[in-house]
C-alpha positions as a Markdown table, in Angstrom:
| # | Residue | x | y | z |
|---|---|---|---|---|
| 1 | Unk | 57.4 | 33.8 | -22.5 |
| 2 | Unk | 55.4 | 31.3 | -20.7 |
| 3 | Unk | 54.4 | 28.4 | -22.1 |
| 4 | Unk | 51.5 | 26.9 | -20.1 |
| 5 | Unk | 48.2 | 28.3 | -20.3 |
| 6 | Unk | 47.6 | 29.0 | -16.9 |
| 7 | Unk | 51.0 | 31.3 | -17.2 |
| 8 | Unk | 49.7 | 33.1 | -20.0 |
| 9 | Unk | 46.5 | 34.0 | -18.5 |
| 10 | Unk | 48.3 | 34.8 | -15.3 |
| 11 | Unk | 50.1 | 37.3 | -17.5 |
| 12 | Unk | 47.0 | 38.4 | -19.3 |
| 13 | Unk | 45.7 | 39.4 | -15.3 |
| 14 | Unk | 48.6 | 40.8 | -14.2 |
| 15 | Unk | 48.5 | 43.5 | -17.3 |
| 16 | Unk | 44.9 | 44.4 | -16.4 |
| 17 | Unk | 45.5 | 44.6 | -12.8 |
| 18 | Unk | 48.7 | 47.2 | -13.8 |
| 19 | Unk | 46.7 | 49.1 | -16.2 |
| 20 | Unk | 43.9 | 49.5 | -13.5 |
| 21 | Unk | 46.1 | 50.5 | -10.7 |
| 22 | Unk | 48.0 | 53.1 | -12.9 |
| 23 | Unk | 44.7 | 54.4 | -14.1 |
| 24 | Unk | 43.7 | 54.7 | -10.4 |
| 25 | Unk | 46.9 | 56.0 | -8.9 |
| 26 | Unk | 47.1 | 58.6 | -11.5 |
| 27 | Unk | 43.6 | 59.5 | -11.1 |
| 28 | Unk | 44.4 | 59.8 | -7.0 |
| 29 | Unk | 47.5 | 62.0 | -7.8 |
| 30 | Unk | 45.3 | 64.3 | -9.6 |
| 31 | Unk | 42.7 | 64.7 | -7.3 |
| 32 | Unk | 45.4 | 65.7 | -4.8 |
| 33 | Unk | 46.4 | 68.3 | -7.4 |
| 34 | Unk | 43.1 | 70.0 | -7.2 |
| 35 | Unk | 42.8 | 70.5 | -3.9 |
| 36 | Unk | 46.3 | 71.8 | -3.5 |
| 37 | Unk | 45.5 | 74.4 | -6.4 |
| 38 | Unk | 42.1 | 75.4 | -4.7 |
| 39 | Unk | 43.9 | 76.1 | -1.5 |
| 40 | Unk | 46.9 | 77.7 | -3.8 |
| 41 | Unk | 43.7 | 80.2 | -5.0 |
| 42 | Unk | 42.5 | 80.7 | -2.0 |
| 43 | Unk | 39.0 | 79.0 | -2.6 |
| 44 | Unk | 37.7 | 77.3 | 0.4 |
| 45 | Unk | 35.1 | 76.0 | -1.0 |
| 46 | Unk | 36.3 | 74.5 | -4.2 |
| 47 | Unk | 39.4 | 73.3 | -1.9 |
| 48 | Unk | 36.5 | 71.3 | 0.3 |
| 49 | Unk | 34.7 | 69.8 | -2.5 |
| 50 | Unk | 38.3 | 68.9 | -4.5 |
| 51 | Unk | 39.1 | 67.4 | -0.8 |
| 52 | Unk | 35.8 | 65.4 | -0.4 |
| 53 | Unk | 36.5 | 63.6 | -4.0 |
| 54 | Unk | 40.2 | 63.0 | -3.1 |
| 55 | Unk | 39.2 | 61.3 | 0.2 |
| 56 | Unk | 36.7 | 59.1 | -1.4 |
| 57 | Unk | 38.8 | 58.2 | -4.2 |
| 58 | Unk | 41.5 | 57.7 | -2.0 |
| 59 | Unk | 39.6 | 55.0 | 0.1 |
| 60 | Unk | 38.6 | 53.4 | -2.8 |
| 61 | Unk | 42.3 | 52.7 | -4.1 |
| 62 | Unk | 42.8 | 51.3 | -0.7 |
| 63 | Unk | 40.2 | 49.4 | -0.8 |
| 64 | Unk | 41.5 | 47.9 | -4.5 |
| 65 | Unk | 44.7 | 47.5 | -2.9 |
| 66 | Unk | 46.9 | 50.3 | -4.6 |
| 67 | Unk | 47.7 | 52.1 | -2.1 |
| 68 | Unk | 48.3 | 51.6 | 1.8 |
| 69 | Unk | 45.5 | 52.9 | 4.1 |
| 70 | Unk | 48.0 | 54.8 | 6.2 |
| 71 | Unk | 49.5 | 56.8 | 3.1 |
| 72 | Unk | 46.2 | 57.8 | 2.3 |
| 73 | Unk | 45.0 | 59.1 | 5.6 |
| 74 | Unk | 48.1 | 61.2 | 6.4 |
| 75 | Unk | 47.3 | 62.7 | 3.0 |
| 76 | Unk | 43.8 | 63.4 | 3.5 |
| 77 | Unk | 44.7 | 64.6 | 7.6 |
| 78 | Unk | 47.4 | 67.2 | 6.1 |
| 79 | Unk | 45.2 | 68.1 | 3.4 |
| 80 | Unk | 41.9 | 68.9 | 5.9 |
| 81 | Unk | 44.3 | 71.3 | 8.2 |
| 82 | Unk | 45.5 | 73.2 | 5.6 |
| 83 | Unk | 42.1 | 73.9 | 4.4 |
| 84 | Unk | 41.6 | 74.5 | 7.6 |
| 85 | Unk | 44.0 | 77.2 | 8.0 |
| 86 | Unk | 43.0 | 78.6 | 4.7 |
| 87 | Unk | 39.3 | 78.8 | 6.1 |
| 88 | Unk | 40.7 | 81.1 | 9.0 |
């Protein structure tokens, strides 16, 4: 345990900052899970909308710093085509 305050309240920050980035990688994950289910169904249009809340979820956990902007957008690019072969 640390002893100086300046320890303890760097361990008070790094909890938050976990709890945060779980809460916003989880929520991420399941956006990803709609969109996959939508296209699973069939539904184009509920697929598009999941998609549009994944991407701007997504960017925002970049943003925050939980996730690499490069993981994100080969998600989003492989989700979009195959919406997009679902739409044809």
């Amino acid at each position: 345990m640390a002893n100086k305050s300046a320890s303890k309240k760097d361990i008070k920050q790094s909890e938050k900052r976990r709890v945060a980035n779980k809460s916003r990688r989880t929520f991420v994950k399941t956006c990803v899970k709609n969109v996959e289910e939508s296209i699973k169904i069939g539904n184009k249009e509920k697929a598009m909308l999941a998609l549009k809340t994944f991407e701007k979820q997504g960017m925002k956990a970049v943003t925050k710093g939980v996730f690499h902007i490069k993981t994100i957008s080969r998600k989003i690019s492989r989700l979009y085509s195959r919406v997009k072969v679902l739409a044809s």
